[in-house]
Residue, then its C-alpha position, 0 to 999 in steps of 0.5 A: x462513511x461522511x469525509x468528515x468522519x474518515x477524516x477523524x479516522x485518519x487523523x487518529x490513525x496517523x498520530x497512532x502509527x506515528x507513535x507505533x513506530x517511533x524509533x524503530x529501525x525494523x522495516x518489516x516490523x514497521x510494515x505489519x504494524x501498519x497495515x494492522x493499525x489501517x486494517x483494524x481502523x478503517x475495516x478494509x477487506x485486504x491491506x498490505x505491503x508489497x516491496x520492491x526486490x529483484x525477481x531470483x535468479x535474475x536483475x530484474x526487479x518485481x513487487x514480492x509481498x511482504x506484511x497484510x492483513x486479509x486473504x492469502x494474495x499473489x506473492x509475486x507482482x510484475x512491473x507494470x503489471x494490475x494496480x499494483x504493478x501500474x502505480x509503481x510504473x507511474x509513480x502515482x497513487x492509483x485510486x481505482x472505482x471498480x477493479x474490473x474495468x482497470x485493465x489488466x486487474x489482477x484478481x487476487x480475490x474475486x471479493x476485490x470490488x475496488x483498490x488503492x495503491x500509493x507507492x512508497x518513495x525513496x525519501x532521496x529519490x522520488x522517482x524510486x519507488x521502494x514499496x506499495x501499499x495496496x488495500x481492497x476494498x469488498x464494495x464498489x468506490x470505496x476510495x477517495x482524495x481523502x484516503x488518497x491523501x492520508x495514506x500518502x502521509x502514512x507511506x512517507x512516515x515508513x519510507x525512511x526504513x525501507x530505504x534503510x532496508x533495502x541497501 
């Protein structure tokens, strides 16, 4: 896809997600319609969210799934743990070629060829990261700065209602 053609994509996408969830106050209603208007627009292979919470029985905390569209996935993610687990270790947005030589990938599908994931920040506190949101992607370097970019945008318009959310 030409940049200046994703770049369309995006724009459009974020005027239609923005719209979608204006004024409302439902976390897991704002993250399913979401992950739809990205996989429907953009064609991904998986897109969703995966939210901080603490694991049962315990105060440590994990990445459960919450909202996607695509194949079943892993339910539970680790802190630190795949691409997942690592963007929100760091606090970064991780753009990843080739899943296969990210080390500890974990394959949740064998379809998965390259992944990225931007966490969602508490809009008081960036260096807490509330949720991520990872997308796959069937073929080779399918994610770039301008995927980057945008979904940084969309996970900031979402970020005030996980933080309500999770109090």
């Amino acid at each position: 896809m030409a940049n200046s053609n994703k770049e369309e994509k995006y724009r459009l996408l974020t005027e239609q997600i923005q719209s979608l969830i204006e004024g409302e106050t439902d976390a897991v209603a704002v993250m399913a319609n979401v992950v739809a208007a990205i996989h429907e627009t953009m064609g991904f292979f998986w897109t969703g969210f995966y939210r901080v919470a603490p694991k049962a029985g315990s105060d440590v905390q994990e990445l459960v799934l919450a909202p996607f569209q695509g194949p079943v996935a892993c339910m539970h993610i680790p802190y630190g743990r795949g691409v997942c687990g690592s963007a929100w270790q760091r606090c970064e947005t991780l753009v990843v070629p080739d899943v296969e030589q990210f080390p500890g990938h974990i394959a949740c599908s064998s379809l998965s060829r390259s992944e990225i994931v931007v966490p969602v920040f508490d809009p008081e506190d960036s260096s807490r990261v509330l949720a991520v949101l990872d997308i796959d992607s069937k073929e080779l370097a399918t994610f770039d700065d301008v995927d980057r970019q945008h979904l940084e945008i969309i996970c900031r318009f979402v970020a005030p209602l996980l933080k309500t959310s999770s109090r």
